[in-house]
Wavefront OBJ file of the C-alpha trace (Angstrom):
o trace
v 36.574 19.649 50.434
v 33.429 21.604 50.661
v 33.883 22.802 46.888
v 34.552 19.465 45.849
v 30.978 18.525 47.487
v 29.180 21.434 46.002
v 30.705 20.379 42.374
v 29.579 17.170 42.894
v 26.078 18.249 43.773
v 25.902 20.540 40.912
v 27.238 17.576 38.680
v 24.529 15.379 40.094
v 21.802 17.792 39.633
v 22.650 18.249 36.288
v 22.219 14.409 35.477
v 19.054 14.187 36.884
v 17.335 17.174 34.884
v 18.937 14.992 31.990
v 17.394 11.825 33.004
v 14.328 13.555 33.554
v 14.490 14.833 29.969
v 15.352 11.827 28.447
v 12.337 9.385 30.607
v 10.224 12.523 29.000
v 11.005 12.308 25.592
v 10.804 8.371 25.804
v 7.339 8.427 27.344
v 6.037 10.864 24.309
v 7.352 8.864 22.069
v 5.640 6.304 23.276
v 2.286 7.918 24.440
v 1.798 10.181 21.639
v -0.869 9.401 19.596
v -0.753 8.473 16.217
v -1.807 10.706 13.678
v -5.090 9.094 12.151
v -6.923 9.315 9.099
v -10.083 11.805 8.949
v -13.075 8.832 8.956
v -16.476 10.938 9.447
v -17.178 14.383 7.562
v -19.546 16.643 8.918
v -22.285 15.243 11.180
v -24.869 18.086 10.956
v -25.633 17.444 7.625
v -27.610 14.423 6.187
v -24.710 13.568 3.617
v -22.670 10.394 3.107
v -19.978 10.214 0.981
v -18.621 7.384 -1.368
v -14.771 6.032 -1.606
v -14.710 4.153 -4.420
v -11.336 1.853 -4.499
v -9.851 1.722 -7.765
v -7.375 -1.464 -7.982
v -5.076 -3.101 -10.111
v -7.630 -5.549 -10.812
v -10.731 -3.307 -11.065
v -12.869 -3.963 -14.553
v -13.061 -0.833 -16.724
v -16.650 -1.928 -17.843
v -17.648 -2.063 -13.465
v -16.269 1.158 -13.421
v -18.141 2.287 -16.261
v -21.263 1.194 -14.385
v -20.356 2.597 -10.932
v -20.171 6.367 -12.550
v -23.117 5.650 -14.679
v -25.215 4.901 -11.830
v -24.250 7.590 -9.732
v -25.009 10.062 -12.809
v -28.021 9.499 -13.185
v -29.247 9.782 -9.567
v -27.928 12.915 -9.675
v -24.927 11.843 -7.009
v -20.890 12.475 -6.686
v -18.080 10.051 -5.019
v -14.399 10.243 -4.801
v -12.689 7.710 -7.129
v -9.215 6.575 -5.092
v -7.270 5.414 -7.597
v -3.873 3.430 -7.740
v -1.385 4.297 -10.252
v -0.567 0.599 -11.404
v -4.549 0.983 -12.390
v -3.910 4.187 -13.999
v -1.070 3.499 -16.505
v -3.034 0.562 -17.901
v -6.610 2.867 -17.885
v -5.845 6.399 -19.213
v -9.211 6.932 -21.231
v -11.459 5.454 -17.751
v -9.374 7.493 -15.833
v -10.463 10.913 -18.030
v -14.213 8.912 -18.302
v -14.461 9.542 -14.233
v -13.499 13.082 -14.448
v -15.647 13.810 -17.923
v -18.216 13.061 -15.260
v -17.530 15.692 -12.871
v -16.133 12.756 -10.162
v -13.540 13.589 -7.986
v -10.446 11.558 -7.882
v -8.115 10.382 -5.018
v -5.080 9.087 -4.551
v -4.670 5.312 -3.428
v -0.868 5.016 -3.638
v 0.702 3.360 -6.837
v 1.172 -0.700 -6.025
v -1.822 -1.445 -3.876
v 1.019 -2.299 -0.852
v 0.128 -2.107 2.593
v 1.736 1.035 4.072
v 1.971 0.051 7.670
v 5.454 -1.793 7.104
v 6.796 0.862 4.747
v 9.738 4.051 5.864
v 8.450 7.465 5.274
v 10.955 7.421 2.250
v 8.945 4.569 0.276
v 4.992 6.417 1.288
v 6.384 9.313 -0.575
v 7.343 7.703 -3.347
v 3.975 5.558 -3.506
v 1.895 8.814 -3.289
v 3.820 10.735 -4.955
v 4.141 8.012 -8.186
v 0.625 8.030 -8.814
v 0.276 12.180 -8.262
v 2.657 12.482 -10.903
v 1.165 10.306 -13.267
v -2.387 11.715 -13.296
v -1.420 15.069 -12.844
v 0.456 13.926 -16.142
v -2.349 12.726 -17.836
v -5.484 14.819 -16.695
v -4.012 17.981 -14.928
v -5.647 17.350 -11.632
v -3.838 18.147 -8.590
v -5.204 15.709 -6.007
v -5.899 16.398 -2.613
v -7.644 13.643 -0.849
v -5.218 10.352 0.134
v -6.596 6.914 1.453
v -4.035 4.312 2.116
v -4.539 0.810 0.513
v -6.831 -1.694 2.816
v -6.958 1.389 5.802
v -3.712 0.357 6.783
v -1.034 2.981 8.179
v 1.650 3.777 10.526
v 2.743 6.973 12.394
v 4.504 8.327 9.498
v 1.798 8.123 7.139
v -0.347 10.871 7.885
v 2.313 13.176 8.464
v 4.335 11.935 5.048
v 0.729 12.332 3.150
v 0.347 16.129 4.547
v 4.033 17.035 3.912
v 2.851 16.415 0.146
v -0.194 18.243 -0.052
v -2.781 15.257 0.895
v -5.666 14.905 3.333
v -5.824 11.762 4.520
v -9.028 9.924 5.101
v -10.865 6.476 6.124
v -13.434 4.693 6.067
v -16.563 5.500 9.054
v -16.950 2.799 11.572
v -19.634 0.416 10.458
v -23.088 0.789 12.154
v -26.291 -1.005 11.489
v -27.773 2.348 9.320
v -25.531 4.772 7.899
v -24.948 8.323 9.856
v -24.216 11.842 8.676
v -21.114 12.639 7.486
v -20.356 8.592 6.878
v -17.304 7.914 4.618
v -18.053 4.714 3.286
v -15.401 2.712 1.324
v -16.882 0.517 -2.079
v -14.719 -1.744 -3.783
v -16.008 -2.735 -7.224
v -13.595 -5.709 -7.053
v -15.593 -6.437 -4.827
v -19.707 -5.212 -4.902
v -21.484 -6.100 -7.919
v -22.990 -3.163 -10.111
v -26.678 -4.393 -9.122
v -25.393 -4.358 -5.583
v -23.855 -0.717 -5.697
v -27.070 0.773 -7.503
v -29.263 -0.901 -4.460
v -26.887 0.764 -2.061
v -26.888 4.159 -3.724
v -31.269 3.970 -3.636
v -30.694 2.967 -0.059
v -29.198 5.908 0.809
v -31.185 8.209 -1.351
v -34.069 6.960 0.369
v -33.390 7.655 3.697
v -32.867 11.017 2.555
v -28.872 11.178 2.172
v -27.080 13.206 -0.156
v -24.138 11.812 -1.957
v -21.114 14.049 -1.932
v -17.911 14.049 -2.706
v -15.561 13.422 0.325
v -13.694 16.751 -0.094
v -17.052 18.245 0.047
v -18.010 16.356 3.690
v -15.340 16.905 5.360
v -14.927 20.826 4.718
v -16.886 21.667 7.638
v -15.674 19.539 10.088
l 1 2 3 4 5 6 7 8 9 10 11 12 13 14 15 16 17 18 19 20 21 22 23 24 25 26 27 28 29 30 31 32 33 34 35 36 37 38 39 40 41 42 43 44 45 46 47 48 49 50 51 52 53 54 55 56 57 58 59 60 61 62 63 64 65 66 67 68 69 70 71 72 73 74 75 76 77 78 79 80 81 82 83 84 85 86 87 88 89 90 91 92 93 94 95 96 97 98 99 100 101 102 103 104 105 106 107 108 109 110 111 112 113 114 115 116 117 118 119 120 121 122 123 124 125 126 127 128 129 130 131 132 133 134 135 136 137 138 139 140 141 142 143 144 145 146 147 148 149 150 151 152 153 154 155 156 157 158 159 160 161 162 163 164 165 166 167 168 169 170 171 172 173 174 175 176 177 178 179 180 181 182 183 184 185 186 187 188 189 190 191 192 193 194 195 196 197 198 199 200 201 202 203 204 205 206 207 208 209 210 211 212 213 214 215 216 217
C-alpha cells in the first residue's frame, strides 16, 4: 500500500513538471516577440537614407530620373527591386548600378508576405536573388518585404538566406537621423522626389545608402 502511494506521487509529480513545461512553451509561443524589420539606422549621425520601391509597374524613364537626380546632388539610395520588374528591365537594372546605387531585394511578385509559409518567402527572395545575381553579379544583402508587411517567419526566413531585413522609420513631422524613408516612384512624381531630396540636403542630411546607416547601429 504505501509503495503503491509513493508511485503514485512520483507519477503525479512527474505530470505536473510536464504540464508546467508544456503551459511554458505555449506562453512563449505566444509572448515571444516577433522578429521585426531594422526601421532606423544610426541616430548619431545626421544621415537619412532612401528605399526606393521598384515595382512591376514602375516607368523605366521615372527611374531614369530618380538616379539622375540623386547623381547629381552628389547622393546614394538603395534601389529594392522586384524580380517580375527585373526580367522585363535588364539594361535599367545595370543603369542603377552603372551609377554606383545599391540594390535590394523586394521579393519577386510584389505579394504581401504576411499570409505566405516560410517555404513560399524563400522562394520569393530567393527568385529575384537569383535572377540579378544572374544578370549583374551582385550578391544582395539588404531585404524589404512588399508594402512593410510580414509575419514571424519572415525575418528569420530572410536571415537564413543571407538578408538584412529592413523598414521604413516611423513618420514624424521633420525627418530624424538615421531615418529610412521608403519612395515609391509609382507613386511620387520626379519634381516631387527632387524637392524632397533638396529638403533634406538643406537641413543638412546626408543621403546614404541603407547598408551604410545601419552599420553602426
Amino acid at each position: 500500500m504505501k509503495k503503491s502511494l509513493v508511485t503514485n506521487i512520483a507519477i503525479a509529480a512527474v505530470l505536473v513538471v510536464l504540464s508546467v513545461a508544456v503551459f511554458s512553451a505555449d506562453l512563449e509561443r505566444v509572448y515571444s516577440p516577433i522578429a521585426a524589420p531594422i526601421t532606423v539606422g544610426n541616430k548619431s549621425a545626421k544621415n537619412v537614407s532612401l528605399m526606393i520601391c521598384v515595382e512591376a509597374d514602375t516607368e523605366g524613364g521615372v527611374l531614369d530620373a530618380y538616379a539622375n537626380a540623386l547623381a547629381a546632388r552628389d547622393s546614394s539610395a538603395t534601389f529594392f527591386v522586384q524580380g517580375s520588374w527585373v526580367m522585363k528591365n535588364p539594361l535599367k537594372l545595370k543603369n542603377i548600378l552603372a551609377l554606383e546605387f545599391e540594390l535590394g531585394n523586394l521579393g519577386f511578385s510584389g505579394k504581401s508576405f504576411k499570409p505566405m509559409n516560410t517555404e513560399k518567402q524563400k522562394q520569393e527572395i530567393l527568385d529575384t536573388h537569383t535572377i540579378v545575381k544572374g544578370m549583374t553579379g551582385v550578391d544582395m544583402k539588404m531585404f524589404t518585404p512588399p508594402d512593410g508587411e510580414y509575419n514571424k517567419d519572415t525575418v528569420k526566413t530572410a536571415t537564413a538566406l543571407g538578408y538584412t531585413t529592413v523598414g521604413q522609420s516611423k513618420a514624424s513631422p521633420t525627418p530624424q537621423n538615421g531615418d529610412l524613408i521608403l519612395v515609391c516612384p509609382s507613386d511620387t512624381a520626379v519634381e516631387d522626389f527632387e524637392a524632397l531630396l533638396d529638403s533634406y540636403l538643406q537641413q543638412g542630411f546626408a543621403i546614404i545608402k541603407v547598408s551604410d546607416n545601419i552599420t553602426s547601429i
